[in-house]
C-alpha positions as CSV (number, residue, x, y, z in Angstrom):
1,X,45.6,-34.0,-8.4
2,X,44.8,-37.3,-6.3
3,X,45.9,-40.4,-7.0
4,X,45.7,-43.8,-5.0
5,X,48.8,-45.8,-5.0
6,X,49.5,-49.1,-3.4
7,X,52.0,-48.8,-0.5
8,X,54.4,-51.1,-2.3
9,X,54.2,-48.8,-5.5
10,X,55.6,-45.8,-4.2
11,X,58.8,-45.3,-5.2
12,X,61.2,-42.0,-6.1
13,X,60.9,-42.9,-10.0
14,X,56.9,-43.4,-10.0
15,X,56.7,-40.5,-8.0
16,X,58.8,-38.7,-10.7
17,X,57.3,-40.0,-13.5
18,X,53.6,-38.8,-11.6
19,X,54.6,-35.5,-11.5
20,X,55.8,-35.4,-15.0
21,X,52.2,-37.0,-16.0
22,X,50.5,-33.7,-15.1
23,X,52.8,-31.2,-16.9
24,X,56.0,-31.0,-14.5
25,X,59.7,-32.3,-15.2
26,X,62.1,-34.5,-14.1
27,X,63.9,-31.8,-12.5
28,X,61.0,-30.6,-10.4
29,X,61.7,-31.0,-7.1
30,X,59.1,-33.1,-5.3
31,X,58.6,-32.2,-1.2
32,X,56.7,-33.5,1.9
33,X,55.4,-32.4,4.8
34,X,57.6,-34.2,7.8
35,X,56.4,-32.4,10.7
36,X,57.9,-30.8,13.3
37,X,60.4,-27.5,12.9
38,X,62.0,-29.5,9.9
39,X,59.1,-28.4,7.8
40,X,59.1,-29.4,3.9
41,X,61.4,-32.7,2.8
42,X,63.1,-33.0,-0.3
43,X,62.7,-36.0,-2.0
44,X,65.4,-37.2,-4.2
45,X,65.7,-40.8,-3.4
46,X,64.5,-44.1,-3.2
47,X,66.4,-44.1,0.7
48,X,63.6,-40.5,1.6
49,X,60.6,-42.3,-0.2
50,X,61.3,-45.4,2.1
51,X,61.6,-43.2,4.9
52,X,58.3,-40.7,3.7
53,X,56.4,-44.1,3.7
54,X,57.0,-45.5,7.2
55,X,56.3,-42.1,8.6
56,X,53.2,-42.0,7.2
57,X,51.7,-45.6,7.0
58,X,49.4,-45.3,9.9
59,X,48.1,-42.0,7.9
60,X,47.6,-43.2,4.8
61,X,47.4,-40.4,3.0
62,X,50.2,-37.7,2.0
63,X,50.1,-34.4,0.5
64,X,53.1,-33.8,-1.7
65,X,54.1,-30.4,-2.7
66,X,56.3,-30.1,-6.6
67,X,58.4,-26.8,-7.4
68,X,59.7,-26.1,-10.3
């Protein structure tokens, strides 16, 4: 699925309720690549969203992986 979203829009509950759209849950878990060793991030807060966003503002795009 692809989806453009305004910087400003992106938040843990849109995200959530994005996912659900397409046939997940709310208790999906929602990851993204951060680079690195670290590998996949969990997201499960406003507080990772923020920090998801400012890593990847000069990117402007973002691949997010949902597990169920």
């Amino acid at each position: 699925m692809q989806r453009i979203i305004g910087l400003s829009d992106i938040t843990f509950l849109k995200l959530v309720s994005l996912v659900c759209s397409v046939g997940y849950n709310k208790k999906d878990t929602i990851y993204y690549q951060c680079g690195g060793l670290v590998g996949m991030e969990l997201l499960d807060s406003n507080k990772k969203v923020t920090t998801m966003v400012n890593q990847y503002k000069s990117v402007k795009m973002l691949n997010l992986s949902v597990l169920r």
